[in-house]
C-alpha positions as CSV (number, residue, x, y, z in Angstrom):
1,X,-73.3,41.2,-26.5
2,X,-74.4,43.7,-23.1
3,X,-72.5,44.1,-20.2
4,X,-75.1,41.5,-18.9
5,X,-74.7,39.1,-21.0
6,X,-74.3,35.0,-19.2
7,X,-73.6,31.8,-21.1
8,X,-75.4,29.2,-19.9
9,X,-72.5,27.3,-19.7
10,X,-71.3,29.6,-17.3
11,X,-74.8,29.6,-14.8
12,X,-75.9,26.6,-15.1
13,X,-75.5,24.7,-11.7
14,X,-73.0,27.1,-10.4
15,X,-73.5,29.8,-7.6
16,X,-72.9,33.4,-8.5
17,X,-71.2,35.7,-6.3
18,X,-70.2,40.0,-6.8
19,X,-66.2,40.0,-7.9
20,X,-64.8,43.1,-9.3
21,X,-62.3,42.2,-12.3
22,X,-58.2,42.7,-11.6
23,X,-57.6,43.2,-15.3
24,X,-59.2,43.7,-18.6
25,X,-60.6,40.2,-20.3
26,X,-61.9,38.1,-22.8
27,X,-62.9,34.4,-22.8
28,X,-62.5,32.8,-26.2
29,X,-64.7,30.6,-25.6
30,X,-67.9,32.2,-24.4
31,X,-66.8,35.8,-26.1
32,X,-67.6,37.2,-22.4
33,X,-65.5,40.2,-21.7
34,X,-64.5,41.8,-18.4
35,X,-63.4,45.3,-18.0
36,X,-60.9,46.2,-15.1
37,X,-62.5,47.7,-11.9
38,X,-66.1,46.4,-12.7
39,X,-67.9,44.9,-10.5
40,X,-70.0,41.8,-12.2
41,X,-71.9,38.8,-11.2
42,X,-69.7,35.8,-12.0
43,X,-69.8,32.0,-11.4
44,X,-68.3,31.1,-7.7
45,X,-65.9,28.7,-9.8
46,X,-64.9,30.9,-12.1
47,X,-63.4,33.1,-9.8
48,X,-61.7,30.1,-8.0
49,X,-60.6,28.8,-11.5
50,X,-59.3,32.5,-12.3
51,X,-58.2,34.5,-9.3
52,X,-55.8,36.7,-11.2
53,X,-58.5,38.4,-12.7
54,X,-61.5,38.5,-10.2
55,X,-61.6,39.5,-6.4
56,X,-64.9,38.3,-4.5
57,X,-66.6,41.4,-3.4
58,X,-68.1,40.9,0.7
59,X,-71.8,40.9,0.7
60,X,-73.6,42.9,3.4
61,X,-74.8,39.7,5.2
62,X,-70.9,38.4,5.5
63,X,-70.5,42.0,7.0
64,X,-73.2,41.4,9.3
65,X,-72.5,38.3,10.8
66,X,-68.9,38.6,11.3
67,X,-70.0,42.4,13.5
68,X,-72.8,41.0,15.5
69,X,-72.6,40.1,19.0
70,X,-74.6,37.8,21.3
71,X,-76.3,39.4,23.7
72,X,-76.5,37.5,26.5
């Protein structure tokens, strides 16, 4: 199994977002490992469900809008 590898389980119906992992990990029941300090795609509720070992990365558009001014 790669580095890239996504259950469908996982992907299915779920919205993926960039979290970098806390801690080195393995779920059982998907064999999908993690390795500390990596960034990776993972399921928005996984990270919810797990948020010992993942932290949402910002994207560049939540940069963006929370910078911009109206000009007026």
């Amino acid at each position: 199994m790669g580095a890239g590898f996504r259950p469908r389980a996982l992907i299915e119906g779920g919205i993926m977002a960039k979290a970098k992992s806390l801690a080195n990990v393995t779920f059982g029941a998907t064999g999908e490992v993690f390795e500390k300090g990596k960034t990776y795609d993972v399921p928005d509720a996984l990270i919810k469900k797990y948020p010992e070992y993942f932290k949402k990365m910002e994207t560049a558009t939540s940069n963006k809008k929370a910078k911009t001014k109206v000009n007026k």
